[in-house]
C-alpha positions as a Markdown table, in Angstrom:
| # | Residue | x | y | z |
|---|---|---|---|---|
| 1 | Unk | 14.5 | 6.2 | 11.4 |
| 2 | Unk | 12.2 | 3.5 | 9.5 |
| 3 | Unk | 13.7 | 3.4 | 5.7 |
| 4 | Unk | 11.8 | 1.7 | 3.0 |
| 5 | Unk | 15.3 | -0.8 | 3.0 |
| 6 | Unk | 14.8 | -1.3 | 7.0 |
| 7 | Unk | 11.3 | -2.6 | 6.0 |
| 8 | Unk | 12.8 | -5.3 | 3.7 |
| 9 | Unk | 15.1 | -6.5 | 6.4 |
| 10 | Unk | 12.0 | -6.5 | 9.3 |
| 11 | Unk | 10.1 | -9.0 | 6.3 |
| 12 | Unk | 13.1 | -11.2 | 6.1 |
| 13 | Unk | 12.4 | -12.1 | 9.8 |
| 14 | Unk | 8.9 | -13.5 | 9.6 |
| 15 | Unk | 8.3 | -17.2 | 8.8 |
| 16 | Unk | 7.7 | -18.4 | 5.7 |
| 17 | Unk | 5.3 | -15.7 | 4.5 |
| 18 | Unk | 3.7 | -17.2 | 0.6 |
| 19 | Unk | 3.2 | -14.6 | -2.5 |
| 20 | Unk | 0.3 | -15.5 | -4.9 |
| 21 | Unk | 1.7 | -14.0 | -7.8 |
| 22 | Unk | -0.7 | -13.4 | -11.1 |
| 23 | Unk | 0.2 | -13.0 | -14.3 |
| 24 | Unk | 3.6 | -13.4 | -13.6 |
| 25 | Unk | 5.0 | -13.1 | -16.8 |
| 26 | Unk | 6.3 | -9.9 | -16.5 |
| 27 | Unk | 10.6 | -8.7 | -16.4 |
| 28 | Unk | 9.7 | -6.4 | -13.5 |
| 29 | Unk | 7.7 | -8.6 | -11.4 |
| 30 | Unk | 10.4 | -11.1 | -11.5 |
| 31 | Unk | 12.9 | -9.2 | -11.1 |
| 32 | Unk | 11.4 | -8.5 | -7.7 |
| 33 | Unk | 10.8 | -12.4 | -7.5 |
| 34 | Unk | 14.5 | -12.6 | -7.2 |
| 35 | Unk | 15.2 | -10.1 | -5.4 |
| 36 | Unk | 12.8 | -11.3 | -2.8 |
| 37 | Unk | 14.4 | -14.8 | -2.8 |
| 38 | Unk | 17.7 | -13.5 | -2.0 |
| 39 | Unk | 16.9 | -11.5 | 0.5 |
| 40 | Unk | 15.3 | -14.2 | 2.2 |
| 41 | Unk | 11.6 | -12.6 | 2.4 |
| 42 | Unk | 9.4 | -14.8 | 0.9 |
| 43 | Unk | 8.4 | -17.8 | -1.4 |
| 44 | Unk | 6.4 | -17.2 | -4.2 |
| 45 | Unk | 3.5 | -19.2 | -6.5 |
| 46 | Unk | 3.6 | -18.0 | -9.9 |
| 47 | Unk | 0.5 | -18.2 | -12.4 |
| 48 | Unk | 0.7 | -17.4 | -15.8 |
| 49 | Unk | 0.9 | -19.2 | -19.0 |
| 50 | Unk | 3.2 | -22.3 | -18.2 |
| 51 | Unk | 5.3 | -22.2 | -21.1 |
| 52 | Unk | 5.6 | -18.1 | -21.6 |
| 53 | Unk | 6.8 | -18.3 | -17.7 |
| 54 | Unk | 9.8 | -20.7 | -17.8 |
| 55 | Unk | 10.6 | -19.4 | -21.2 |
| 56 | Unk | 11.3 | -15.3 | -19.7 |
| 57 | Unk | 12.9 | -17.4 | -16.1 |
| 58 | Unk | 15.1 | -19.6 | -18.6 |
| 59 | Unk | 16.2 | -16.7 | -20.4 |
| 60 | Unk | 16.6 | -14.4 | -17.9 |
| 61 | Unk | 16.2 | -15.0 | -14.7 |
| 62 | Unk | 18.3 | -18.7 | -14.4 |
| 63 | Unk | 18.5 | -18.1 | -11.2 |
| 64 | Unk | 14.9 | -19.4 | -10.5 |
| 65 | Unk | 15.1 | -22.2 | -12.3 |
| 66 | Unk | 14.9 | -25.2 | -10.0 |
| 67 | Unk | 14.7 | -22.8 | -6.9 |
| 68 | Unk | 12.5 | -24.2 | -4.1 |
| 69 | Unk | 11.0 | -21.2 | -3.2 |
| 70 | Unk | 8.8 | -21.2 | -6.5 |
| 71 | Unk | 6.5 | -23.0 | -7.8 |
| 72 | Unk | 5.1 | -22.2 | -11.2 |
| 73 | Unk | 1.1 | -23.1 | -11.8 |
| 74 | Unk | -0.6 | -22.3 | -15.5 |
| 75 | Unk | -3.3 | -20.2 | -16.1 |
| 76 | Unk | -4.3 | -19.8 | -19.9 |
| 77 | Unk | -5.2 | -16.3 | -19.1 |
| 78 | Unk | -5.3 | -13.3 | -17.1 |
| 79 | Unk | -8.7 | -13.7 | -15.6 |
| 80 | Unk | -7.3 | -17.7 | -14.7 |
| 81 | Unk | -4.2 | -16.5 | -13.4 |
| 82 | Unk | -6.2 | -14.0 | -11.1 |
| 83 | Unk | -8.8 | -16.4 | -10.5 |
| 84 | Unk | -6.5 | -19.1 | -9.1 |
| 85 | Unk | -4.1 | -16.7 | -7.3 |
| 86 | Unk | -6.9 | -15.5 | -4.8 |
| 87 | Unk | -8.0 | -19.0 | -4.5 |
| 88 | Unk | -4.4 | -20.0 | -3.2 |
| 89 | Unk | -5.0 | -16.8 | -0.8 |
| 90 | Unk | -8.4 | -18.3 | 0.6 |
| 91 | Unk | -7.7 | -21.9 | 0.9 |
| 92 | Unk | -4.6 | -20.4 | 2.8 |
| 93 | Unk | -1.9 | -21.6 | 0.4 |
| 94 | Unk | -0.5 | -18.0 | 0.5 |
| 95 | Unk | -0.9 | -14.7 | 3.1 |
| 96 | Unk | -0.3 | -12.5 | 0.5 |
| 97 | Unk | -1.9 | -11.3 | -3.3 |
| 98 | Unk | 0.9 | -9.4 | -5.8 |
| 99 | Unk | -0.3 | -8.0 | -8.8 |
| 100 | Unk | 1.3 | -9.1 | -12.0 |
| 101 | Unk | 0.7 | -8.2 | -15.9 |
| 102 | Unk | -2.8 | -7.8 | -15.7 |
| 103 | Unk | -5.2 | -4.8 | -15.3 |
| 104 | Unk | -6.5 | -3.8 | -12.1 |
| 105 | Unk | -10.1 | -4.6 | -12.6 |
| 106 | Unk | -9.1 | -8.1 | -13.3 |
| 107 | Unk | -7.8 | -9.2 | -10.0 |
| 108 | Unk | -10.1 | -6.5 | -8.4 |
| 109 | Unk | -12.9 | -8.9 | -9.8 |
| 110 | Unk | -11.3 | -11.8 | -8.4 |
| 111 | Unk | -10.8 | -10.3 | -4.6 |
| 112 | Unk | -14.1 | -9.4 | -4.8 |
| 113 | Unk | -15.8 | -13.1 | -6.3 |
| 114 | Unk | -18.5 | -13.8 | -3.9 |
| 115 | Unk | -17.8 | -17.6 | -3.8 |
| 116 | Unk | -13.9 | -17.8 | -3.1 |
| 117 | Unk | -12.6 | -14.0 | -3.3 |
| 118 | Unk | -10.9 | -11.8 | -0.2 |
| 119 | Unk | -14.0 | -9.5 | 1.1 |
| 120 | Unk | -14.1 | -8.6 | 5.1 |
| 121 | Unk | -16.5 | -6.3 | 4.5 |
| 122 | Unk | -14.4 | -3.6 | 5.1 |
| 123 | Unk | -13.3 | -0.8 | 2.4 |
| 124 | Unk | -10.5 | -1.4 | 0.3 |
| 125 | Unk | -7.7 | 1.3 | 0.3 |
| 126 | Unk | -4.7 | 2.0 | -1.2 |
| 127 | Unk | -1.8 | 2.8 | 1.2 |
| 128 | Unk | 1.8 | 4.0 | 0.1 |
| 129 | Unk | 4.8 | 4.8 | 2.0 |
| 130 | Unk | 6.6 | 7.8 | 0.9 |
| 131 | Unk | 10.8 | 7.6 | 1.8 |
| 132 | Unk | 11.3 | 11.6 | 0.6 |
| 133 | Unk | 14.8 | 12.6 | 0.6 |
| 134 | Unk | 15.3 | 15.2 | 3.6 |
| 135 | Unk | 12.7 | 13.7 | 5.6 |
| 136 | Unk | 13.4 | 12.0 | 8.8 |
| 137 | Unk | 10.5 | 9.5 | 8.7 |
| 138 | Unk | 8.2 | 7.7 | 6.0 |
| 139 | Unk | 5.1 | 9.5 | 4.8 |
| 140 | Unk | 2.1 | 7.2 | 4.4 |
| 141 | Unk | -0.4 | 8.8 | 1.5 |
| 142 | Unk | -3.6 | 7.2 | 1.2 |
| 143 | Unk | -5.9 | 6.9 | -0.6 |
| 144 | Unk | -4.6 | 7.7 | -3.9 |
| 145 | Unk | -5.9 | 4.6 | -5.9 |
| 146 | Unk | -9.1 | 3.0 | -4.8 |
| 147 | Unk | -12.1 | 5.1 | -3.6 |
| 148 | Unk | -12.6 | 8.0 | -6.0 |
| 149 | Unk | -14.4 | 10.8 | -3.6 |
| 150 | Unk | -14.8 | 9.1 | -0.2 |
| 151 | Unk | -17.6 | 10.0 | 2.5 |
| 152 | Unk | -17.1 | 10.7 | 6.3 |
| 153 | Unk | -17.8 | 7.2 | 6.7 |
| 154 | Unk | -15.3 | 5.8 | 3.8 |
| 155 | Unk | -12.5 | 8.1 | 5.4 |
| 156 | Unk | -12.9 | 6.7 | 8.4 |
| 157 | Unk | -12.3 | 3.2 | 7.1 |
| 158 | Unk | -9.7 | 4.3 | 5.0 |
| 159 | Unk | -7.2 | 6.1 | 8.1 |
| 160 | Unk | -8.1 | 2.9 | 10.3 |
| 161 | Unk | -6.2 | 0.8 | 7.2 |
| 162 | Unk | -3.2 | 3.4 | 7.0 |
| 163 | Unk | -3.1 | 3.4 | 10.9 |
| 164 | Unk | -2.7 | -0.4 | 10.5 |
| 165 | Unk | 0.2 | -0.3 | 8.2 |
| 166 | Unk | 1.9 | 2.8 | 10.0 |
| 167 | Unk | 1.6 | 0.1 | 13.3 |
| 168 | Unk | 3.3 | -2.7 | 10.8 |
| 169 | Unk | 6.0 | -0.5 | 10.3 |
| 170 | Unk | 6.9 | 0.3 | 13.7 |
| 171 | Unk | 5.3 | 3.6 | 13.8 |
| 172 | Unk | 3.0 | 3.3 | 17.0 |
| 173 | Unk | 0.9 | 6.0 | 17.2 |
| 174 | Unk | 1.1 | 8.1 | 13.6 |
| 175 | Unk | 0.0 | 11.6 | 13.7 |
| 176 | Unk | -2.8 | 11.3 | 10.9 |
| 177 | Unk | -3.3 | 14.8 | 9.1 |
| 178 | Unk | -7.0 | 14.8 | 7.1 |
| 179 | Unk | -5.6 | 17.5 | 4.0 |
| 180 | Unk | -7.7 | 20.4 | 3.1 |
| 181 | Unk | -6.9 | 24.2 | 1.1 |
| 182 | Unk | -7.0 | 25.8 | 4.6 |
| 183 | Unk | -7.1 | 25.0 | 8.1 |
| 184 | Unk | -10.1 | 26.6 | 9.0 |
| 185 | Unk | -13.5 | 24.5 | 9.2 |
| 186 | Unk | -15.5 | 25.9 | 6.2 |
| 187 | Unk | -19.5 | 24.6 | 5.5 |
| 188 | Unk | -18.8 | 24.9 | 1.8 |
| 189 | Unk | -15.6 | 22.8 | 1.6 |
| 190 | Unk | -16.2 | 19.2 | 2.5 |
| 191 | Unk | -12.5 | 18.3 | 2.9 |
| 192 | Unk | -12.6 | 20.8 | 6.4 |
| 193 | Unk | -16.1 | 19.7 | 7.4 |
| 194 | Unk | -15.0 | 16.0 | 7.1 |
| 195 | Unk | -11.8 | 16.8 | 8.7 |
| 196 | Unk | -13.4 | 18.3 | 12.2 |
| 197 | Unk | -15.9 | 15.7 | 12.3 |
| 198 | Unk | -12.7 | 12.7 | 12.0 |
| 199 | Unk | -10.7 | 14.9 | 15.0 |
| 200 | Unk | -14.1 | 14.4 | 16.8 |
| 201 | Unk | -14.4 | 10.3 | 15.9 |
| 202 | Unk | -10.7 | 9.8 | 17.2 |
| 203 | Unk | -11.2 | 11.7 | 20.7 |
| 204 | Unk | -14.3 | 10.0 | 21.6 |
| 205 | Unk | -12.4 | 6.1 | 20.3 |
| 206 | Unk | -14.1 | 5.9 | 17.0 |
| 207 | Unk | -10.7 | 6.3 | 15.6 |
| 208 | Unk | -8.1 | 4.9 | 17.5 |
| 209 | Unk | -4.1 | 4.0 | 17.5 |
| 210 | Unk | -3.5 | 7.4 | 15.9 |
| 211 | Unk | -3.9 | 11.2 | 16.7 |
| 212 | Unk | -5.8 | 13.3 | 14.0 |
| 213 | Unk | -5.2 | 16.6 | 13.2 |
| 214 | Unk | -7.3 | 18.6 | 11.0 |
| 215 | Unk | -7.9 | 20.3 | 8.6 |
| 216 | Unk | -4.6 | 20.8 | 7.5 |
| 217 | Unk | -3.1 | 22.1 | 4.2 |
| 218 | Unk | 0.3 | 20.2 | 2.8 |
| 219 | Unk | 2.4 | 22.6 | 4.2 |
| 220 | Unk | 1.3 | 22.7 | 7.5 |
| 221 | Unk | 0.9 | 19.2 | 8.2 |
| 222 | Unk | 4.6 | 17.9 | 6.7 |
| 223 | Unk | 6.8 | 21.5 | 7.9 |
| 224 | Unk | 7.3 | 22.9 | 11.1 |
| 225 | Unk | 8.7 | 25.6 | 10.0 |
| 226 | Unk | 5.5 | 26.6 | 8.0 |
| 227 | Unk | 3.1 | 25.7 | 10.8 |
| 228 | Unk | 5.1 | 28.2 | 12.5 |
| 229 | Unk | 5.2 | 30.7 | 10.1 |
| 230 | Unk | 1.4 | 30.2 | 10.0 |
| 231 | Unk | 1.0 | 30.2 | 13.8 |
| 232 | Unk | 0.0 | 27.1 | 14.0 |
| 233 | Unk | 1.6 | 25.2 | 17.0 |
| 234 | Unk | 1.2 | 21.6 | 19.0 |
| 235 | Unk | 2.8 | 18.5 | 19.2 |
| 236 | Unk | 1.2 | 17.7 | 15.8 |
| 237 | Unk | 2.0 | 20.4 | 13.7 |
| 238 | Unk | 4.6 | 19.8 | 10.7 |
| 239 | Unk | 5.2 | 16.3 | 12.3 |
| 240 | Unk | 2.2 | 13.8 | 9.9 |
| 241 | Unk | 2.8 | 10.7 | 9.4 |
| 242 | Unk | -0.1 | 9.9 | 7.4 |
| 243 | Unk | -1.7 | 12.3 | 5.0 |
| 244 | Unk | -4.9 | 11.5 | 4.2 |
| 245 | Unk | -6.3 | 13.2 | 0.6 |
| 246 | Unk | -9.9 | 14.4 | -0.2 |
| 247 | Unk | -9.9 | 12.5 | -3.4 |
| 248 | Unk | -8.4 | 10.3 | -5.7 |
| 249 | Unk | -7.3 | 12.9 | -8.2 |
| 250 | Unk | -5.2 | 14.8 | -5.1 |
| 251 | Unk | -3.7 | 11.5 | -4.1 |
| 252 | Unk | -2.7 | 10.8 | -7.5 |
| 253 | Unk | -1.1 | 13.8 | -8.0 |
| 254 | Unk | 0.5 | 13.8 | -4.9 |
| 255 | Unk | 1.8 | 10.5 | -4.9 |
| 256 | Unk | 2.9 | 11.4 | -8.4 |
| 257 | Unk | 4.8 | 14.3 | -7.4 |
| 258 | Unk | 6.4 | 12.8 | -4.8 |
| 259 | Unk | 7.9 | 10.1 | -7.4 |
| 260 | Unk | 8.7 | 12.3 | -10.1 |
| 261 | Unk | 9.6 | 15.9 | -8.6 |
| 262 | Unk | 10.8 | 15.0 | -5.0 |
| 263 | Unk | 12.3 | 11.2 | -6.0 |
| 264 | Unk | 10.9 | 9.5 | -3.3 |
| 265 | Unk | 10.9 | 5.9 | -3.0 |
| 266 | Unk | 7.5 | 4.3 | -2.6 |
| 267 | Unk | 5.9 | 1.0 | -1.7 |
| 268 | Unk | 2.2 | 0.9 | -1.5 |
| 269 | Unk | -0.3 | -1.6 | -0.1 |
| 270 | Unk | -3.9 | -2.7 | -0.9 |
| 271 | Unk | -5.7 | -3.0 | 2.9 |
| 272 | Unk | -8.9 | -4.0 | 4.0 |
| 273 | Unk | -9.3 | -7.4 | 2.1 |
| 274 | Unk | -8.7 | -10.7 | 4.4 |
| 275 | Unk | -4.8 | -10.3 | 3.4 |
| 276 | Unk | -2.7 | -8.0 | 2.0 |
| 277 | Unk | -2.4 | -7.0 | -1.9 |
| 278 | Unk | 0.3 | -5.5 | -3.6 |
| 279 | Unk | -1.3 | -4.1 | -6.5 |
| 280 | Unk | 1.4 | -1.7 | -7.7 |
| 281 | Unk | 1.2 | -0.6 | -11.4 |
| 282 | Unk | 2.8 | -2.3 | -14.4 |
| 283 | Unk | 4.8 | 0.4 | -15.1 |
| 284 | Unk | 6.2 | 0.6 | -11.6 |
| 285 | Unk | 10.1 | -0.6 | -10.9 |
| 286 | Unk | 11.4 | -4.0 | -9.6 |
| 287 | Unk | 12.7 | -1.9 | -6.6 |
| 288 | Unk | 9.3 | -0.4 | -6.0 |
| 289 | Unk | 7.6 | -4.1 | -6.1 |
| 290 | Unk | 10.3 | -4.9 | -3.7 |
| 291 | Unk | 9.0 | -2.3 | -0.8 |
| 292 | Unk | 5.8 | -3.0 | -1.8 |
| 293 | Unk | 6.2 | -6.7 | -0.9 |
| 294 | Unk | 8.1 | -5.8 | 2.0 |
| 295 | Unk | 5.2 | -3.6 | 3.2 |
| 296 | Unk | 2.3 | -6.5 | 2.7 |
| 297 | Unk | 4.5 | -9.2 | 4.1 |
| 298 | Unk | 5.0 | -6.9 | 7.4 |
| 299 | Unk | 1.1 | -6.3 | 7.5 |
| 300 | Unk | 0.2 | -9.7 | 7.1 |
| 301 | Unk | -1.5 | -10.9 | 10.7 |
């Protein structure tokens, strides 16, 4: 079974993958930092006010201080320390964007600078794997932090992104399950409609490196049991590996309840920009920052 600790130790074997880290500053996000270090995954640049930085590692973190694998670069500011972190991404300093002390929008506006930021033209999404006590493989969720009430289109572009992380994980060919309230296509309930057309999109190779499955309601996409109960059979029913929500509010309550009812552990991924981003939230734990990094470094190309 792929664990969120079996990730960690898959990132330790790449080479030499960089962190752009901004607005460092922050217990949680160096806690990570030297967590990271000692597990061998990565090296980090730090940006954040110079003096505020060495100050929290002196005191805290001593562990950092002279350590090779960081390098500390001073940004007056949050919108500096975002600003030069994605620059180190584009002129290929670092493979990979972490999210410090700063809002969202912030370094959002950075990724997104015309002149030096992380565009592909594709759509951003936010990808998290789920380890859920009792369950006997990750859960991807997506998207439950970037597009508020995707299209056909948008949905699309957000499975091909999970599909790409499921594949960085190991997980070859992820059973994708579009959710809905029922599992019957019905005109006045997008989620359904949307769901039938993606089935369609990944059996004519519009979607590919996946099956689809849909509609499905939460039950009958993560239980066996209930798809049986509910008559619902094939080699994709109850099995999901990626569960894909109408809307932002779902997928924030979902990933929510995971957290907080089932105690999962989580690690979640911004794809779609030219690398990965780990843009977890401020309030998230140092172990949480730690899968997340794990999951970027794996997806890195």
């Amino acid at each position: 079974m792929v664990t969120l600790d079996s990730l960690i130790v898959q990132a330790a074997l790449r080479k030499d993958p960089v962190v752009a880290v901004a607005s460092a500053a922050d217990w949680e996000v160096l806690e990570a930092v030297s967590i990271a270090i000692a597990k061998g995954i990565a090296s980090f640049m730090l940006f954040d006010d110079e003096k505020r930085l060495k100050d929290l590692i002196q005191t805290d973190f001593p562990q950092l201080v002279n350590e090779e694998k960081v390098s500390i670069h001073h940004a007056g500011d949050n919108i500096r320390a975002a600003s030069l972190s994605v620059k180190a991404v584009s002129n290929g300093q670092a493979n990979v964007l972490m999210k410090g002390n700063l809002a969202t929008s912030t370094i959002l506006k950075a990724v997104l600078n015309g002149e030096y930021g992380l565009r592909t033209g594709k759509i951003l999404s936010h990808v998290a794997a789920f380890e859920v006590p009792g369950y006997d493989r990750l859960l991807f969720v997506t998207d439950a932090a970037m597009n508020i009430a995707p299209d056909l289109e948008a949905k699309a572009q957000i499975i091909r992104n999970a599909v790409s992380t499921a594949h960085a994980c190991g997980v070859d060919k992820p059973i994708v399950a579009p959710l809905a309230a029922i599992e019957t296509v019905n005109p006045a309930m997008i989620p359904t409609t949307d769901a039938a057309s993606l089935v369609v999109m990944n059996q004519r190779g519009q979607i590919t490196g996946c099956t689809i499955d849909g509609p499905l309601a939460l039950d009958i996409a993560v239980s066996e049991k209930a798809a049986l109960q509910k008559g619902i059979t094939g080699e994709t029913a109850g099995k999901a590996d990626i569960l894909v929500v109408p809307n932002i509010e779902a997928g924030n309550i979902l990933y929510k309840s995971l957290m907080y009812f089932a105690n999962a552990k989580v690690g979640a991924v911004i794809q779609g920009a030219k690398v990965p981003i780990v843009l977890t939230s401020r309030a998230d734990s140092a172990e949480s920052k730690l899968y997340s990094l794990a999951l970027a470094i794996l997806s890195t190309k």
